[in-house]
C-alpha positions in Angstrom: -15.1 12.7 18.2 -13.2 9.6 18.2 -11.1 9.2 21.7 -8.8 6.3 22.2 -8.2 5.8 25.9 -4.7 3.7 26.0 -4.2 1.8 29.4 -0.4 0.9 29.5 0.7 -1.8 32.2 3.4 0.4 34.7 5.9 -2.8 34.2 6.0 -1.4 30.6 7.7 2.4 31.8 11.1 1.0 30.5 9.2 0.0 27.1 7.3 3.1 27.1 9.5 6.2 25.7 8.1 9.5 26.2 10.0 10.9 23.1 8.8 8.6 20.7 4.9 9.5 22.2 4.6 11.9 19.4 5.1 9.6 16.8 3.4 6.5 17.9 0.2 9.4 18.3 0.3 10.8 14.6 0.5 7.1 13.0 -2.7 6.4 15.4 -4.1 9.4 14.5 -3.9 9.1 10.8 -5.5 5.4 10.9 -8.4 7.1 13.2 -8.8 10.0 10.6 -8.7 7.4 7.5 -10.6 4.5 8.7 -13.4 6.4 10.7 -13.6 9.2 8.6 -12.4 11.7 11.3 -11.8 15.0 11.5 -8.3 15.3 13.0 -9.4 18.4 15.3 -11.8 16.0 17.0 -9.6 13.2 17.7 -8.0 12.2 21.1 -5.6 9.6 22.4 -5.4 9.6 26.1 -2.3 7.2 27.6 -3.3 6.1 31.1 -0.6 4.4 33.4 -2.6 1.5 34.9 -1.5 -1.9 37.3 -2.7 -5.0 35.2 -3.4 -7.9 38.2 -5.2 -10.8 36.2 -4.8 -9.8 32.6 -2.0 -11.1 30.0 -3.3 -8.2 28.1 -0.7 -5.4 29.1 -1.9 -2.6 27.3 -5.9 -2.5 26.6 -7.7 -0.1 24.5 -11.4 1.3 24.2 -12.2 3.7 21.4 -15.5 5.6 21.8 -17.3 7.2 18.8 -20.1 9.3 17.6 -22.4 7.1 15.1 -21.9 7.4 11.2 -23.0 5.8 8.5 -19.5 5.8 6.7 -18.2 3.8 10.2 -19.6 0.6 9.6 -18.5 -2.8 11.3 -15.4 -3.5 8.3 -14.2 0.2 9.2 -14.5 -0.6 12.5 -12.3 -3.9 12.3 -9.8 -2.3 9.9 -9.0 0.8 12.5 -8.5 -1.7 15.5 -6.4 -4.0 13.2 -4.2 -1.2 12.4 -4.3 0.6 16.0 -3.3 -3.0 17.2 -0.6 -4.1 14.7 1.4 -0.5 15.6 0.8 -1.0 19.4 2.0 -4.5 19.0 5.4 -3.2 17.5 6.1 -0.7 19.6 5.3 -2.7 23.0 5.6 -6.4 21.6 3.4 -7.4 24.6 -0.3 -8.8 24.4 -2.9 -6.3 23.6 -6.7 -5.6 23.8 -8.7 -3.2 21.8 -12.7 -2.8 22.0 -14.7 -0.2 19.8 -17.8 1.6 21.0 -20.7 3.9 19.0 -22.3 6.3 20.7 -25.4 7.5 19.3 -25.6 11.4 19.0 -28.4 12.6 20.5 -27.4 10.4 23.9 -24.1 13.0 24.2 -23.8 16.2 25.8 -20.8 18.0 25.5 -18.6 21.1 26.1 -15.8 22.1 24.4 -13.9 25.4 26.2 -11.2 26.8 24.3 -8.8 29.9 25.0 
C-alpha cells in the first residue's frame, strides 16, 4: 500500500512534461516495489499541483506505508535516496521527501473496482 503523494511547485509547469509522466512513474515505481518490498498493484503516486510561499523546497514528497518487517529504517533511506536522486534530475530544483509507517490494524480501507 505504498502511496507517494508528489506536491510539484505551479512555477515548475514548464519543467513538468505530461508526456514524460509515464516514465518518471515506472522508475519510481520500480524503486517502491524493490526497496519496500511492494506489490506493484498496491502502489500509488499521486502528482498534486501546489503554490510553494516560504519553502526553497519546490517539489515535497510524503510516502505513507503499511508496517513490515522487511521495511526497516536502511530500506526506508535507500527508497527516498533513490525517489530523490530521479526527482532531482528531472526538476533540478530543491526537493523534500518524508516517509511514514502506518501500523495495520489503525487502517480502514476500501478498495471498489469495476
Amino acid at each position: 500500500m505504498p502511496s507517494l503523494i508528489l506536491h510539484i511547485d505551479e512555477s515548475l509547469d514548464s519543467n513538468f512534461k505530461k508526456s514524460e509522466i509515464k516514465i518518471i512513474e515506472k522508475q519510481l515505481t520500480e524503486i517502491i516495489i524493490n526497496e519496500l518490498d511492494a506489490e506493484e498493484d498496491n502502489c500509488q503516486i499521486i502528482w498534486v499541483e501546489s503554490k510553494t510561499f516560504t519553502s526553497n523546497y519546490k517539489l515535497y514528497g510524503e510516502m505513507k506505508f503499511r508496517e513490515k518487517k522487511s521495511r526497516d529504517l536502511n530500506k526506508r533511506k535507500n527508497c527516498l535516496k533513490k525517489i530523490g536522486n530521479i526527482l532531482k534530475n528531472e526538476f533540478n530544483v530543491f526537493i523534500k521527501l518524508r516517509a511514514f509507517s502506518i501500523k495495520e490494524t489503525c487502517i480502514t480501507a476500501l478498495d471498489l473496482k469495476d
